[in-house]
C-alpha positions in Angstrom: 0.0 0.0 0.0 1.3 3.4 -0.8 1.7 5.8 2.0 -0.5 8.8 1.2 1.3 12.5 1.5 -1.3 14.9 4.1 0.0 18.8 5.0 -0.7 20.4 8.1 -3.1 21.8 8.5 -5.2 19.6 7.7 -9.0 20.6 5.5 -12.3 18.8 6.3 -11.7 17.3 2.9 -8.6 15.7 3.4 -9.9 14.3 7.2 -13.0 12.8 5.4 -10.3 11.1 2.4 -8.6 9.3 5.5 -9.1 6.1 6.7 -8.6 3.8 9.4 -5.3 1.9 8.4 -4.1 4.4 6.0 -0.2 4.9 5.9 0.5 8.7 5.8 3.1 10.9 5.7 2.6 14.2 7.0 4.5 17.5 6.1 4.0 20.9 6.8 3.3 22.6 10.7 1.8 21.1 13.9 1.7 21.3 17.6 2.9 19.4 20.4 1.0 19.5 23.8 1.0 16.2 26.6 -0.8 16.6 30.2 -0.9 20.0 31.8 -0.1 21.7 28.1 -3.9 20.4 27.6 -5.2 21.3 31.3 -4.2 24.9 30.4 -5.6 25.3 26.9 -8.9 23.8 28.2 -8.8 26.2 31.4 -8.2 29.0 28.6 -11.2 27.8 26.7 -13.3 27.7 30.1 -12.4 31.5 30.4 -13.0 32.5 27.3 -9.2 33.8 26.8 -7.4 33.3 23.6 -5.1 30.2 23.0 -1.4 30.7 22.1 -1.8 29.3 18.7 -4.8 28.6 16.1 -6.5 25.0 16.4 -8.5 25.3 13.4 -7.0 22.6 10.8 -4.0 21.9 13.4 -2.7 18.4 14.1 -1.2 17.9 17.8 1.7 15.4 18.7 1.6 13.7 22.2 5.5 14.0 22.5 7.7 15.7 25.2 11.0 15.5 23.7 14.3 14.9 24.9 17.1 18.0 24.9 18.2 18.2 21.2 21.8 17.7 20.7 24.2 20.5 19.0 23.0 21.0 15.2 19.3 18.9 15.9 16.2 20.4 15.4 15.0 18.0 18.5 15.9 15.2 20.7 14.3 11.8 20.9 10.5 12.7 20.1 8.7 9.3 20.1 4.5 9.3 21.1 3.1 10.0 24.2 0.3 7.3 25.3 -3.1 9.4 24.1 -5.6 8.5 26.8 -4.2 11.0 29.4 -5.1 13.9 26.6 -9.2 12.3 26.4 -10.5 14.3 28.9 -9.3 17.6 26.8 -9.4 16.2 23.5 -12.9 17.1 22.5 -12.9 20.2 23.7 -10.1 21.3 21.4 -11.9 19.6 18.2 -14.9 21.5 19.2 -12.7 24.6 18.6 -10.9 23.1 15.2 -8.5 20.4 15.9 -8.4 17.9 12.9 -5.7 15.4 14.2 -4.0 14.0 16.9 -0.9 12.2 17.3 0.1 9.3 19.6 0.2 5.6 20.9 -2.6 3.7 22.2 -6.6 3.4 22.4 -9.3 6.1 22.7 -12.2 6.8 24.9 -15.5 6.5 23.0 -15.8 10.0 23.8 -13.1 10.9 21.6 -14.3 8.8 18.8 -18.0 10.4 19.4 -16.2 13.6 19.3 -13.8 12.8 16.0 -17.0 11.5 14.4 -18.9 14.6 15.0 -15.9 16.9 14.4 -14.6 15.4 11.6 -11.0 14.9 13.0 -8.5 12.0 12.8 -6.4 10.4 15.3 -2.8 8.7 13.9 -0.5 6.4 15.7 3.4 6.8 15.5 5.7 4.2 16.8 6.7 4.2 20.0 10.2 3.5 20.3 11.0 5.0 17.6 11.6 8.6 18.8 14.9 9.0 17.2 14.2 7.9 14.3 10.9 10.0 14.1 12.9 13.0 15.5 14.9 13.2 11.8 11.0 13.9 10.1 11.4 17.4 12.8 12.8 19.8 10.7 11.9 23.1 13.3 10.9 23.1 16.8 10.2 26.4 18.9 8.5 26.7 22.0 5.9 28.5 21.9 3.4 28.2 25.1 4.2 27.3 28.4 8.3 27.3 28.3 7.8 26.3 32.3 6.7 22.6 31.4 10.5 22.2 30.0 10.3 19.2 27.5 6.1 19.5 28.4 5.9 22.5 27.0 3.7 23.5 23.5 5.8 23.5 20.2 5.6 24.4 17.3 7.1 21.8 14.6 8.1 21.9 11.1 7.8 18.2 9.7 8.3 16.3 6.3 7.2 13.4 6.4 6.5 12.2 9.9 5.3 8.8 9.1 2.0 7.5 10.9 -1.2 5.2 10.7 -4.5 6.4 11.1 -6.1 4.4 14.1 -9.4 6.1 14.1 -10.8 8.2 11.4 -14.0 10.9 11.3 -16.3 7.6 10.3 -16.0 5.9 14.0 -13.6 3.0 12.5 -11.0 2.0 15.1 -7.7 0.2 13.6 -7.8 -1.7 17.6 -11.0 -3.3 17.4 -10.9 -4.3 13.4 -7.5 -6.1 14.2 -9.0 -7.4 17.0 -11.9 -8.9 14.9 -10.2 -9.9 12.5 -7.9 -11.8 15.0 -11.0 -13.6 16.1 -12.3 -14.5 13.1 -9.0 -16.3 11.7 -8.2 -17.8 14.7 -11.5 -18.6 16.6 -10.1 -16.7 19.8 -12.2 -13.9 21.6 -9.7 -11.8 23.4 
């Protein structure tokens, strides 16, 4: 299968031409943001107060990166498990967020939320932060410089490989492997 080409930001149209499974390569800008990078852009939303950058189209990366060595854009920047970000997460697509970066399942809420947002999630490798760290071509912090490798930045990728897990139809990559597991091998697991 070919891996499809996607820049950030990403359009309704190109969120709705993903799906589940797809191999993509994504260029262009997004975000990162982990735990307490997500508390305070909710908190922000709950105020009314504006965000330090622009959600609408943006794709963010679960990632706090290791220290970048001399002449690196980044350190080691391999996923962040996504689960800890569900409790935020639909705010933000509420408020534009097309795609989301990271290891690991989703709360139905998210899915519920992707569905009726029309956003994407994608799964990178974990354990393969170095290697991903060479698609991170710029990294700047930009929000929140007191979270150290925590804090929001603001990357320039080409090419930063991923999967789509679940896409803005409701399909989750877990459960059809799953079912297909079952089905070849007369297991429930």
């Amino acid at each position: 299968m070919d891996k499809i080409k996607i820049t950030a930001p990403l359009s309704d149209e190109t969120v709705l031409r993903l799906k589940t499974g797809d191999e993509v390569l994504i260029s262009g800008t997004i975000y990162t943001a982990r735990d307490q990078a997500h508390f305070r852009l909710v908190k922000l939303i709950e105020e009314n107060m504006p965000l330090p950058f622009n959600l609408q189209g943006q794709i963010i990366y679960y990632v706090g990166p290791t220290p970048e060595k001399p002449g690196e854009a980044i350190g080691s920047a391999g996923p962040t498990t996504s689960y800890r970000m569900d409790k935020y997460a639909p705010a933000l697509m509420k408020l534009g967020l097309k795609g989301m970066i990271g290891k690991g399942r989703r709360s139905e809420e998210v899915k519920d939320a992707m569905k009726k947002y029309k956003s994407v999630y994608f799964g990178a490798i974990g354990g393969a932060g170095a290697l991903i760290s060479k698609t991170i071509k710029s990294s700047k912090i930009i929000a929140y410089d007191d979270l150290l490798s925590e804090a929001v930045r603001e990357l320039t990728v080409e090419d930063f490989p991923a999967i789509v897990v679940n896409d803005a139809y409701g399909i989750d990559l877990y459960e059809e492997g799953r079912k297909k597991f079952e089905n070849r091998y007369g297991i429930a697991i």
